[in-house]
HTML snippet that shows the backbone in 3Dmol.js (N, CA, C, O; Angstrom):
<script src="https://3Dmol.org/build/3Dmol-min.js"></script>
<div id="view" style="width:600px;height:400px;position:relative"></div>
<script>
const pdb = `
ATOM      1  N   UNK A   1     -24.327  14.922   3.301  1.00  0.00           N
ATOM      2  CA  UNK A   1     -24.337  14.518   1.910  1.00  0.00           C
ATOM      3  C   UNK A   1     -25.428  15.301   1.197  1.00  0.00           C
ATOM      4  O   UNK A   1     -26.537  15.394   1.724  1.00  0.00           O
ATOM      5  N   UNK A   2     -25.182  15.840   0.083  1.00  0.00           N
ATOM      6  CA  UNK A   2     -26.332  16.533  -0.526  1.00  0.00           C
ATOM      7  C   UNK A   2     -26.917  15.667  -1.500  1.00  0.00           C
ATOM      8  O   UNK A   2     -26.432  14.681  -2.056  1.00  0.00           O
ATOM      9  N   UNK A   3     -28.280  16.314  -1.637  1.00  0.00           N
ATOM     10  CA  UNK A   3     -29.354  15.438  -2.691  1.00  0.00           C
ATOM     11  C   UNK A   3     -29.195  14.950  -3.902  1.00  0.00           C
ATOM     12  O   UNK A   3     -29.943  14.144  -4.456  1.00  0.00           O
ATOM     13  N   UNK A   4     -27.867  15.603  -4.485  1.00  0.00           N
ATOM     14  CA  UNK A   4     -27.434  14.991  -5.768  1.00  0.00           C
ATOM     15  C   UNK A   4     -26.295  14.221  -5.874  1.00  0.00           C
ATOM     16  O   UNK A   4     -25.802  13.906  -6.957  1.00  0.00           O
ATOM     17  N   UNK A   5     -25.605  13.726  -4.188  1.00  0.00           N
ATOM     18  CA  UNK A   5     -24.520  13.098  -4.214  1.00  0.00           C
ATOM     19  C   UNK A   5     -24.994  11.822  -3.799  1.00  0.00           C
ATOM     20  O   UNK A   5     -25.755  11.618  -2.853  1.00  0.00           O
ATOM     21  N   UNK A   6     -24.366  10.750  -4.764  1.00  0.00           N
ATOM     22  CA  UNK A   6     -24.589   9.615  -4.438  1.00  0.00           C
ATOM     23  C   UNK A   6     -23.882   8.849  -3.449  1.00  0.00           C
ATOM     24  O   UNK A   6     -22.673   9.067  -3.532  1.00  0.00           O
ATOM     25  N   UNK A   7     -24.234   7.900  -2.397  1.00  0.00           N
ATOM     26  CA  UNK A   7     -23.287   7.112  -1.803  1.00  0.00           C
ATOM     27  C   UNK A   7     -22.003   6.828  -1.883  1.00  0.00           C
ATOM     28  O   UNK A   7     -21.129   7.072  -1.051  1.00  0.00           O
ATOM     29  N   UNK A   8     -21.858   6.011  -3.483  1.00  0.00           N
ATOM     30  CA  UNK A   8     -21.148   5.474  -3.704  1.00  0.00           C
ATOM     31  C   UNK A   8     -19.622   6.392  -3.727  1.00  0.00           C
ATOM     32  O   UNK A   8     -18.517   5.897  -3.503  1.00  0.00           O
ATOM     33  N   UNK A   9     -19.954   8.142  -4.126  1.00  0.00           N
ATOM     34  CA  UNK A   9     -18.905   9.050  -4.154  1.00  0.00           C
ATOM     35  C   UNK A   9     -18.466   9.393  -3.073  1.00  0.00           C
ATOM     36  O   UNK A   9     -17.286   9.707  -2.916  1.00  0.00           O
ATOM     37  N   UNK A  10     -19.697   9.390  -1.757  1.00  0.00           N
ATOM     38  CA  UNK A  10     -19.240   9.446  -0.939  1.00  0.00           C
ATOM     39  C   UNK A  10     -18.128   8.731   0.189  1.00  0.00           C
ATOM     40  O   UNK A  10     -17.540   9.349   1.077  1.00  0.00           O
ATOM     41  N   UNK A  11     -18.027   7.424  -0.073  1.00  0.00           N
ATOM     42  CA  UNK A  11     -17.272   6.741   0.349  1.00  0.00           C
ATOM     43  C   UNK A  11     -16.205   6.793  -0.156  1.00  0.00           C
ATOM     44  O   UNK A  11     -15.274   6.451   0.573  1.00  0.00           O
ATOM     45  N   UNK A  12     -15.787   7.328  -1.911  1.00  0.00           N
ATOM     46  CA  UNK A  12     -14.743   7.477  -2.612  1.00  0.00           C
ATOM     47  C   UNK A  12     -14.187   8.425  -1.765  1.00  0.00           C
ATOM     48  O   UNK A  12     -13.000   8.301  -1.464  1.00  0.00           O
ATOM     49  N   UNK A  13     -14.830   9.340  -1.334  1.00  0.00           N
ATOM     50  CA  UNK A  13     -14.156  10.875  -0.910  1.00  0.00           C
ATOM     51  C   UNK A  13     -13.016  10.176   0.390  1.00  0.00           C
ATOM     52  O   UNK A  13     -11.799  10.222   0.568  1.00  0.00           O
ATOM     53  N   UNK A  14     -14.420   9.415   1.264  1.00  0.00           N
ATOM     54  CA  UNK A  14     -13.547   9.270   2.561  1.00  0.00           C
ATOM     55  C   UNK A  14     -12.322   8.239   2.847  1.00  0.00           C
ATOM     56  O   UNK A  14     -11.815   7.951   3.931  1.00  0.00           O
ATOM     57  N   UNK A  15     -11.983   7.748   1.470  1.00  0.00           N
ATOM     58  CA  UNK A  15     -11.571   6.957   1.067  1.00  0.00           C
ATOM     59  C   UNK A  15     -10.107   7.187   0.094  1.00  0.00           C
ATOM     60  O   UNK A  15      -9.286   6.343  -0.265  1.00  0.00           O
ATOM     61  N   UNK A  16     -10.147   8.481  -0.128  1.00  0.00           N
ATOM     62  CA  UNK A  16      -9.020   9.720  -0.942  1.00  0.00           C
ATOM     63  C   UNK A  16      -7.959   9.022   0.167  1.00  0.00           C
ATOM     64  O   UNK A  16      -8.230   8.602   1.292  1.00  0.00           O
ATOM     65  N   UNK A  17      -6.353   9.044  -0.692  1.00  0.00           N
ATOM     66  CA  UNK A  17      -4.993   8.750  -0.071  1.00  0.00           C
ATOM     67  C   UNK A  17      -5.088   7.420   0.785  1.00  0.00           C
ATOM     68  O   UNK A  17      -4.251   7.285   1.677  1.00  0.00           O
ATOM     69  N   UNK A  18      -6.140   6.316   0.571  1.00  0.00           N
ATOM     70  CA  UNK A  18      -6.366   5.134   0.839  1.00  0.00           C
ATOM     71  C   UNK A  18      -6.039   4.243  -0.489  1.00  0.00           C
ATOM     72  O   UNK A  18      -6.912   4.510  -1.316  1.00  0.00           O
ATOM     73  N   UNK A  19      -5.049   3.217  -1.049  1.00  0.00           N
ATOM     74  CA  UNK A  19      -4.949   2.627  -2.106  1.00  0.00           C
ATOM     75  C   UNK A  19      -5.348   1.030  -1.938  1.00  0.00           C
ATOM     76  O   UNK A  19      -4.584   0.512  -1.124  1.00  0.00           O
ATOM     77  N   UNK A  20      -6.239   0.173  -2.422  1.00  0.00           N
ATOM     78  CA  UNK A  20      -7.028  -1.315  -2.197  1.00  0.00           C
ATOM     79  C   UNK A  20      -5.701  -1.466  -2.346  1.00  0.00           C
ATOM     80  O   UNK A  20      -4.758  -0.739  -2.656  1.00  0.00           O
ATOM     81  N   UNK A  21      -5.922  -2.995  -1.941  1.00  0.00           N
ATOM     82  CA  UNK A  21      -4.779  -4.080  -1.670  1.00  0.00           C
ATOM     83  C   UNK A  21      -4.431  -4.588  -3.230  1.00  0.00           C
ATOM     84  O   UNK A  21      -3.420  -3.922  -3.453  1.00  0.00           O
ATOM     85  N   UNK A  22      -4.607  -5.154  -4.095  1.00  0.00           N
ATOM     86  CA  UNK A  22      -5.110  -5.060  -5.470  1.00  0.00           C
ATOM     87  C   UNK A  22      -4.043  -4.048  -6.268  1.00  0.00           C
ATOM     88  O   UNK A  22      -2.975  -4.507  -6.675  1.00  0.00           O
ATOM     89  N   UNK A  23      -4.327  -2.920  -6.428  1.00  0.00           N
ATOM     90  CA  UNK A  23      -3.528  -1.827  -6.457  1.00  0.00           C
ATOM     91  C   UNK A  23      -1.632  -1.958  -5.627  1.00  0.00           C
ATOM     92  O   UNK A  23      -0.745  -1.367  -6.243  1.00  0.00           O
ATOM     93  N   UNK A  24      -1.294  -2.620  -4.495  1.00  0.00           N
ATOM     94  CA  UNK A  24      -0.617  -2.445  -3.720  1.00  0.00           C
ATOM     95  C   UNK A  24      -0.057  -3.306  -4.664  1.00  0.00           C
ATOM     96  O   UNK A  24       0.997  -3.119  -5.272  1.00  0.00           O
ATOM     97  N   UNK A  25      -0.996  -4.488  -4.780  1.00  0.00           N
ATOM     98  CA  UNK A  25       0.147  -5.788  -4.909  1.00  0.00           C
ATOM     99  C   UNK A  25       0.621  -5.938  -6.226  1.00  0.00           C
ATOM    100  O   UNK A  25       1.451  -6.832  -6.390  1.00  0.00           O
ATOM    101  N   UNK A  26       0.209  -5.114  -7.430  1.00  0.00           N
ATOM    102  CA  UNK A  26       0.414  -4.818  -8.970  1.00  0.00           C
ATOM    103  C   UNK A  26       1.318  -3.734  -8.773  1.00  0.00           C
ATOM    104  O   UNK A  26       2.285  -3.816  -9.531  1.00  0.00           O
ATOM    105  N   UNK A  27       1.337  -2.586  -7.891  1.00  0.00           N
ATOM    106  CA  UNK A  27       2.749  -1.997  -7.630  1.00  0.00           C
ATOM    107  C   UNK A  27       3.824  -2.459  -7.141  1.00  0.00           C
ATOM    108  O   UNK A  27       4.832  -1.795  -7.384  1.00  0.00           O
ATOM    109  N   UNK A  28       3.988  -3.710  -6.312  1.00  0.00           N
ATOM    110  CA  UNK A  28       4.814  -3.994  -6.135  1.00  0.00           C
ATOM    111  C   UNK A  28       5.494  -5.757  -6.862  1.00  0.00           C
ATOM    112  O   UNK A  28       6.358  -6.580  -6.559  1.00  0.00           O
ATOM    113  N   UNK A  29       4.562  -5.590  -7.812  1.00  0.00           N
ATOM    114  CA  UNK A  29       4.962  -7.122  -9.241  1.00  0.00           C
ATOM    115  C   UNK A  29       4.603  -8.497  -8.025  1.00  0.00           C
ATOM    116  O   UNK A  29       5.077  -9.626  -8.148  1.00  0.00           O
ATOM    117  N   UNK A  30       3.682  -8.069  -6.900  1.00  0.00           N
ATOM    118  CA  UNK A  30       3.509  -9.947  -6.431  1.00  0.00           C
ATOM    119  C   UNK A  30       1.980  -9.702  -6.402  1.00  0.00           C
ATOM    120  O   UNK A  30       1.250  -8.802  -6.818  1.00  0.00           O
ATOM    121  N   UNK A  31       1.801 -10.823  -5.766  1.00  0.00           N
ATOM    122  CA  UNK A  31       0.137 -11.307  -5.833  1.00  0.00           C
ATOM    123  C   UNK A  31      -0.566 -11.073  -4.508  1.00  0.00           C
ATOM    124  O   UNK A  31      -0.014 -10.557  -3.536  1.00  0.00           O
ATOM    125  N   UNK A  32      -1.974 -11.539  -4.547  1.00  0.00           N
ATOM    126  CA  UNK A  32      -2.448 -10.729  -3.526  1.00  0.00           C
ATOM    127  C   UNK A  32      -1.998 -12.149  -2.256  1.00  0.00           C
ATOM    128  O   UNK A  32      -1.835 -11.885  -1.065  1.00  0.00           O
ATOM    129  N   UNK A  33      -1.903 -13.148  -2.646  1.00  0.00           N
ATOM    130  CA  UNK A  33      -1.767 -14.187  -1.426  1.00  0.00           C
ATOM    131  C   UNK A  33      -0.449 -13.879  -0.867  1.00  0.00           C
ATOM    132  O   UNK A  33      -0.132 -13.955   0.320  1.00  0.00           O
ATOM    133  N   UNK A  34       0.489 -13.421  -2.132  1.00  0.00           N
ATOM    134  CA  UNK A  34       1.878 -12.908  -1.342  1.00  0.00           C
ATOM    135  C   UNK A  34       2.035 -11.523   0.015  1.00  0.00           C
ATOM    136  O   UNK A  34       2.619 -11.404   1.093  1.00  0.00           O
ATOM    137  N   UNK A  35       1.294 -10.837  -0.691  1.00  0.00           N
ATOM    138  CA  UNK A  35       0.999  -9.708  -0.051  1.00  0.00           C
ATOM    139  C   UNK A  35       0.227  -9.959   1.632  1.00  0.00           C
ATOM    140  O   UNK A  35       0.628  -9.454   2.680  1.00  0.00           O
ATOM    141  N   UNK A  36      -0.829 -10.781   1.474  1.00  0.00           N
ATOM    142  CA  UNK A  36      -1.415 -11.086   2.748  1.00  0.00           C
ATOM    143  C   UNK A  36      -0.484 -11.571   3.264  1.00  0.00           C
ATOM    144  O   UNK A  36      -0.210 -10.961   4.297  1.00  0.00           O
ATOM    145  N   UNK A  37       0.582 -12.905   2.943  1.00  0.00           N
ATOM    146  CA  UNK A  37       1.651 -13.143   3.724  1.00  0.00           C
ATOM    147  C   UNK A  37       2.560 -12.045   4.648  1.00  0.00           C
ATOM    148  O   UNK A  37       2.979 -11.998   5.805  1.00  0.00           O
ATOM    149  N   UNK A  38       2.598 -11.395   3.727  1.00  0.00           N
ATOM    150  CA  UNK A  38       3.449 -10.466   4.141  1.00  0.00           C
ATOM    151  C   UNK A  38       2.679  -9.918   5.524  1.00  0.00           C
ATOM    152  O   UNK A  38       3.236  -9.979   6.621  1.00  0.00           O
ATOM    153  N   UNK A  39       1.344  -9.379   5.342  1.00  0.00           N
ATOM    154  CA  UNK A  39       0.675  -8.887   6.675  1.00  0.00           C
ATOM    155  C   UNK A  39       0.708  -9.467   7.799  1.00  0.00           C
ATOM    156  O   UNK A  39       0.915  -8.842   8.840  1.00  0.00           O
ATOM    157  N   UNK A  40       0.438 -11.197   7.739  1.00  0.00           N
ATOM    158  CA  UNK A  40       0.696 -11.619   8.405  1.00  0.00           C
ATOM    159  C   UNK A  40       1.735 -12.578   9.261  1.00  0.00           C
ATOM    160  O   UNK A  40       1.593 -13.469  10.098  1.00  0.00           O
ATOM    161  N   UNK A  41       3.084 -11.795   8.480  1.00  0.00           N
ATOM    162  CA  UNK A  41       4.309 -11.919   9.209  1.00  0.00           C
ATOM    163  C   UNK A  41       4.391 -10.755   9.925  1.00  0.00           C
ATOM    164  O   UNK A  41       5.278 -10.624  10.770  1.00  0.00           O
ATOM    165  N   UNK A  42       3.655  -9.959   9.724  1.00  0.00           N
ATOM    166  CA  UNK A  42       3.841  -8.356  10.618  1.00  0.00           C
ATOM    167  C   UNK A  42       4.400  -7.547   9.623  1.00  0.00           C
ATOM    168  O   UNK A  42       4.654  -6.389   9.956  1.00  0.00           O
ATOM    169  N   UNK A  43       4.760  -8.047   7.970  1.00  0.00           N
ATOM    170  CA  UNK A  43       6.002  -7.117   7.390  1.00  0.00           C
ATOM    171  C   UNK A  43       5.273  -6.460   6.273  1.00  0.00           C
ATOM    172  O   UNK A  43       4.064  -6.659   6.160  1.00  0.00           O
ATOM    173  N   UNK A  44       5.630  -6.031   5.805  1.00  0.00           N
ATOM    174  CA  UNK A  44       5.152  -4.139   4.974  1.00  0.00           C
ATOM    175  C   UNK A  44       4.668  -3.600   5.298  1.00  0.00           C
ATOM    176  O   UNK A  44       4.630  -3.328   6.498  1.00  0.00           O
ATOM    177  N   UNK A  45       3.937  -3.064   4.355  1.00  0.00           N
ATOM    178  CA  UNK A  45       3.798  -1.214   4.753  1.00  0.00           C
ATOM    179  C   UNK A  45       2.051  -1.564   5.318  1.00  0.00           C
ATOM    180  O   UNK A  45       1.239  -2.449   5.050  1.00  0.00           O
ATOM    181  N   UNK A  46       2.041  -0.217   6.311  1.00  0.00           N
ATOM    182  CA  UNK A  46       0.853  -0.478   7.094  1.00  0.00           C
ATOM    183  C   UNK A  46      -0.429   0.021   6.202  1.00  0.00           C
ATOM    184  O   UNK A  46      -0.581   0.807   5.267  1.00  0.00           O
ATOM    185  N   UNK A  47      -1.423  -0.997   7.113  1.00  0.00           N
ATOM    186  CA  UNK A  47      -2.805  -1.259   6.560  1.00  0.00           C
ATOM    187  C   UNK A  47      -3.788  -1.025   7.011  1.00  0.00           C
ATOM    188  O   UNK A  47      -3.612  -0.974   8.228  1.00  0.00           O
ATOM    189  N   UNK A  48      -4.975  -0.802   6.727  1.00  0.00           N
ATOM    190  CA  UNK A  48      -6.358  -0.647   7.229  1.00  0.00           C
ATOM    191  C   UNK A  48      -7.379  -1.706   6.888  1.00  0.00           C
ATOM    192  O   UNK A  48      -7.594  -2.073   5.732  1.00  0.00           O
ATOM    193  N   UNK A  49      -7.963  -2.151   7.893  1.00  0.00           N
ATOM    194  CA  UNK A  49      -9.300  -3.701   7.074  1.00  0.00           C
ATOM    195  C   UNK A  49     -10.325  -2.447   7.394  1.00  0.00           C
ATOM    196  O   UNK A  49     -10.250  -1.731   8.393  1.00  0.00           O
ATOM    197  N   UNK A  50     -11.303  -2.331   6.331  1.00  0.00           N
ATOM    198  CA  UNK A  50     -12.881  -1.524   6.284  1.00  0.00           C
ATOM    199  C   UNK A  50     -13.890  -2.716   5.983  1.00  0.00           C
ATOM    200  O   UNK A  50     -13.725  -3.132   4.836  1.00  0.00           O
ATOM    201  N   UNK A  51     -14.472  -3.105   6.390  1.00  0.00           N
ATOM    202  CA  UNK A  51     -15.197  -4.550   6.676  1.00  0.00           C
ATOM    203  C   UNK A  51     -14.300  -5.523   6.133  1.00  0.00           C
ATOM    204  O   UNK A  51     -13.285  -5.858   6.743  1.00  0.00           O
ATOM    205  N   UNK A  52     -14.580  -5.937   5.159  1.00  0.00           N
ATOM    206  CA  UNK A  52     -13.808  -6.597   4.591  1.00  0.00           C
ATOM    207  C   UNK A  52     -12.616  -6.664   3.595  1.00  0.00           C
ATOM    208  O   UNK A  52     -11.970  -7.635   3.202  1.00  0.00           O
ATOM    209  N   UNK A  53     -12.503  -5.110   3.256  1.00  0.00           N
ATOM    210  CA  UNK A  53     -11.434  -4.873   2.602  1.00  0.00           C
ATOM    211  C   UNK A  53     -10.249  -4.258   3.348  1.00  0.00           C
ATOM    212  O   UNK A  53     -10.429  -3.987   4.536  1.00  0.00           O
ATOM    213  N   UNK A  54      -8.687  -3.927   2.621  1.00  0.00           N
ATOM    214  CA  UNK A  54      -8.231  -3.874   2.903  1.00  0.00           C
ATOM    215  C   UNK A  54      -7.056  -3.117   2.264  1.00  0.00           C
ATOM    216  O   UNK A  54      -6.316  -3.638   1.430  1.00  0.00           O
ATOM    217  N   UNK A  55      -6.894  -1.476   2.840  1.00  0.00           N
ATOM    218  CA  UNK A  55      -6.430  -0.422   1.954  1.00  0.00           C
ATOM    219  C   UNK A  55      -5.036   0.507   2.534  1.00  0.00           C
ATOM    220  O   UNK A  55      -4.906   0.807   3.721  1.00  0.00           O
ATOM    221  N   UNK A  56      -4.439   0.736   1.882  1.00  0.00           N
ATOM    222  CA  UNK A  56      -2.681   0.730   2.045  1.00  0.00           C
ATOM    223  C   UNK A  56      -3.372   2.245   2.148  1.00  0.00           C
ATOM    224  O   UNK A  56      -4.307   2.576   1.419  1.00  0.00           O
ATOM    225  N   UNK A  57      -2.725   3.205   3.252  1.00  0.00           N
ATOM    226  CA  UNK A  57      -2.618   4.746   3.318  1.00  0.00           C
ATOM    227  C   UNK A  57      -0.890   5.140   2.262  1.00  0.00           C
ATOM    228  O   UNK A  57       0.302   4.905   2.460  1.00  0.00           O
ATOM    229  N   UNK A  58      -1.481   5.647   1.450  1.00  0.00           N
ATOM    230  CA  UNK A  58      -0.301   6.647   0.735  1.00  0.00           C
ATOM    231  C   UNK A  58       0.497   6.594   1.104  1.00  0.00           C
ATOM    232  O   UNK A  58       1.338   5.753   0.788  1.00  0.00           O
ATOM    233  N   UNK A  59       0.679   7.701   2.192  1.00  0.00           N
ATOM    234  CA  UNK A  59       1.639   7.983   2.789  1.00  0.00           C
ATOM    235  C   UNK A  59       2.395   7.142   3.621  1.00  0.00           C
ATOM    236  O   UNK A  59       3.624   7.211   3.594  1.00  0.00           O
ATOM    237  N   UNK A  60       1.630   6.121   4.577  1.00  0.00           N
ATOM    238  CA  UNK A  60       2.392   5.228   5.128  1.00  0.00           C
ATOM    239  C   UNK A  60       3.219   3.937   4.032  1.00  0.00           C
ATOM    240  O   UNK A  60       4.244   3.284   4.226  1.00  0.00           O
ATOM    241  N   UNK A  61       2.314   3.953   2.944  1.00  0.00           N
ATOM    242  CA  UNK A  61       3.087   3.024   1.969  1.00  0.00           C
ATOM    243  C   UNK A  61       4.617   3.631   1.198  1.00  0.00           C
ATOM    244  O   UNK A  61       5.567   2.889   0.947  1.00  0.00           O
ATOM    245  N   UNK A  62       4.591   5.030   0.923  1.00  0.00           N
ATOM    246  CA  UNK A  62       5.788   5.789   0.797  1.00  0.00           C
ATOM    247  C   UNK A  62       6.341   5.437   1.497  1.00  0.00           C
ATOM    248  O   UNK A  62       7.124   4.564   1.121  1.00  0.00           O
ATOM    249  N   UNK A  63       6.384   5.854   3.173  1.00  0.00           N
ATOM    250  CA  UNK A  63       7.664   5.870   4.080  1.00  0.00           C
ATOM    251  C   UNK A  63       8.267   4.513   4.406  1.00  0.00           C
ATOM    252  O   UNK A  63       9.400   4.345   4.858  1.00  0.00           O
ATOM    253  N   UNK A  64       7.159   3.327   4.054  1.00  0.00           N
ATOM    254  CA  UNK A  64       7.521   1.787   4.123  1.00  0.00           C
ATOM    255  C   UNK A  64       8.549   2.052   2.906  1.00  0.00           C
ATOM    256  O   UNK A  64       9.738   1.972   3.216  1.00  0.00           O
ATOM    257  N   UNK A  65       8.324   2.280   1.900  1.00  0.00           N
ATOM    258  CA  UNK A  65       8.921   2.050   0.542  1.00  0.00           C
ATOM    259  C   UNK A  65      10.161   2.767   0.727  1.00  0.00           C
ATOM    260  O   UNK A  65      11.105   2.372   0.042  1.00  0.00           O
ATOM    261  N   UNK A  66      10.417   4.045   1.757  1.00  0.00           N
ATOM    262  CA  UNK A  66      11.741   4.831   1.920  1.00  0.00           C
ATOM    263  C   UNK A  66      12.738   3.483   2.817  1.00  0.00           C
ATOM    264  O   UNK A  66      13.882   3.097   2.575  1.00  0.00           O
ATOM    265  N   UNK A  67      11.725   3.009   3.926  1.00  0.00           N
ATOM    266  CA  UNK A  67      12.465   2.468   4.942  1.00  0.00           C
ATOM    267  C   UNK A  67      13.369   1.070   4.286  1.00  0.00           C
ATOM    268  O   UNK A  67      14.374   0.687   4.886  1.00  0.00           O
ATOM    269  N   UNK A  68      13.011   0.536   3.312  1.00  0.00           N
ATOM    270  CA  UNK A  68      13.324  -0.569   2.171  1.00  0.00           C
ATOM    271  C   UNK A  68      14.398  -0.123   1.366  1.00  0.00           C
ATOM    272  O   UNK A  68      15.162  -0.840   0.719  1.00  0.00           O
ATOM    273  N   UNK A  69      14.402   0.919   1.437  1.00  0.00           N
ATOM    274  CA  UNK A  69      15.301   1.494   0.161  1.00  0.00           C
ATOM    275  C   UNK A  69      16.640   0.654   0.246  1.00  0.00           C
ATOM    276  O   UNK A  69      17.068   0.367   1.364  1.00  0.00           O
ATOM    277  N   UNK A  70      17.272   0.276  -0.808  1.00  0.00           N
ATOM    278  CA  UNK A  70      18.566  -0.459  -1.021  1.00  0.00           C
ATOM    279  C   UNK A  70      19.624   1.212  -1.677  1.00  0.00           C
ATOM    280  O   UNK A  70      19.382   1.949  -2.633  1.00  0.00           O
ATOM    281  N   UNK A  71      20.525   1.249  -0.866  1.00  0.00           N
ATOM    282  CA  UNK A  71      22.051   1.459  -1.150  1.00  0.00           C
ATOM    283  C   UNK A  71      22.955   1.116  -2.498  1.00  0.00           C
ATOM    284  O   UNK A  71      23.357  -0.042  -2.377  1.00  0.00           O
ATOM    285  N   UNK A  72      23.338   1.605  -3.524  1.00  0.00           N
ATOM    286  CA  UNK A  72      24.242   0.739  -4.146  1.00  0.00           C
ATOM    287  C   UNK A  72      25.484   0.340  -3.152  1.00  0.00           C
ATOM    288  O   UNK A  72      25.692   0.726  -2.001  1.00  0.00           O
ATOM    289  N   UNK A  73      26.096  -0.388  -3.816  1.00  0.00           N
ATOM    290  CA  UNK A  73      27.210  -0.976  -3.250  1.00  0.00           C
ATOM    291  C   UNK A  73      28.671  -0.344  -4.008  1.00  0.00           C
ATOM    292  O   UNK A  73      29.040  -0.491  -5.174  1.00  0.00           O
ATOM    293  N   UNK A  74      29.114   0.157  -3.254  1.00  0.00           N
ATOM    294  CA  UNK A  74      30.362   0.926  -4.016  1.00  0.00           C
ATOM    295  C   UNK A  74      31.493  -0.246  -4.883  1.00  0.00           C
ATOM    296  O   UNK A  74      32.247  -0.823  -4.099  1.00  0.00           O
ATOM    297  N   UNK A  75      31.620  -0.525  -5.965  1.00  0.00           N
ATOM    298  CA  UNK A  75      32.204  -0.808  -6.777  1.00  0.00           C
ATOM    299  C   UNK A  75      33.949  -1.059  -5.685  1.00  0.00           C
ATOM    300  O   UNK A  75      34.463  -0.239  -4.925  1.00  0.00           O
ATOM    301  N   UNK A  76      34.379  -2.311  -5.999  1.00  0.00           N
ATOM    302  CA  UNK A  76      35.699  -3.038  -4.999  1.00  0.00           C
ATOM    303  C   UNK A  76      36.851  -2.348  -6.147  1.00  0.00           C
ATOM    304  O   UNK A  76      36.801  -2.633  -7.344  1.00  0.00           O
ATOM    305  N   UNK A  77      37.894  -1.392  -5.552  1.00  0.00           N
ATOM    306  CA  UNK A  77      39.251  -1.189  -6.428  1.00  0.00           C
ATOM    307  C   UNK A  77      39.576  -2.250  -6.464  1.00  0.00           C
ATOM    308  O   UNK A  77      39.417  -3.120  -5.608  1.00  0.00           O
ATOM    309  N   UNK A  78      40.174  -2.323  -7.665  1.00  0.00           N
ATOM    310  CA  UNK A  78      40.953  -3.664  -8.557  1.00  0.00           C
ATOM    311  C   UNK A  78      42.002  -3.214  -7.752  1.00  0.00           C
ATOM    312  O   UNK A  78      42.251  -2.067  -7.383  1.00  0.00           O
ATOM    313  N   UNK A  79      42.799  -4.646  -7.443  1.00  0.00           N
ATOM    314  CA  UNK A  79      44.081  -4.795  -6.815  1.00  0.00           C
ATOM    315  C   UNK A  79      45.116  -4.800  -7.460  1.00  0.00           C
ATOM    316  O   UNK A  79      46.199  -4.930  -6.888  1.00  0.00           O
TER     317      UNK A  79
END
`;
const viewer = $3Dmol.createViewer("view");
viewer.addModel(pdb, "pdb");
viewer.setStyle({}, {cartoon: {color: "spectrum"}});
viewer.zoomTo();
viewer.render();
</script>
């Protein structure tokens, strides 16, 4: 760390393509108690605890969000 970098940036850095839980749960329109549910059914997208917080990787939250993806449903010919 150099003499003019503060802590606090530094943890931002190591912390780049990491998104808080907070963030997760306003992208996906529920709340954060919903969201913990969810963790601890085993279900969404994977997570990291850093003492006490708790931060969605990018990329693993994308490929959760691919693996979810809904299909339309092809429209039934009228009989």
């Amino acid at each position: 760390m150099s003499d003019n970098e503060s802590p606090n940036t530094s943890a931002i850095c190591l912390l780049a393509g990491y998104v808080p839980e907070q963030d997760v749960a306003a992208t996906l329109g529920r709340g954060l108690r919903a969201l913990r549910a969810m963790r601890q059914r085993g279900e969404g997208p994977p997570w990291v605890k850093v003492s006490k917080r708790v931060y969605y990787p990018e990329a693993g939250f994308r490929e959760w969000l691919k693996q979810i993806e809904q299909r339309p449903v092809r429209a039934r010919k009228a009989a």
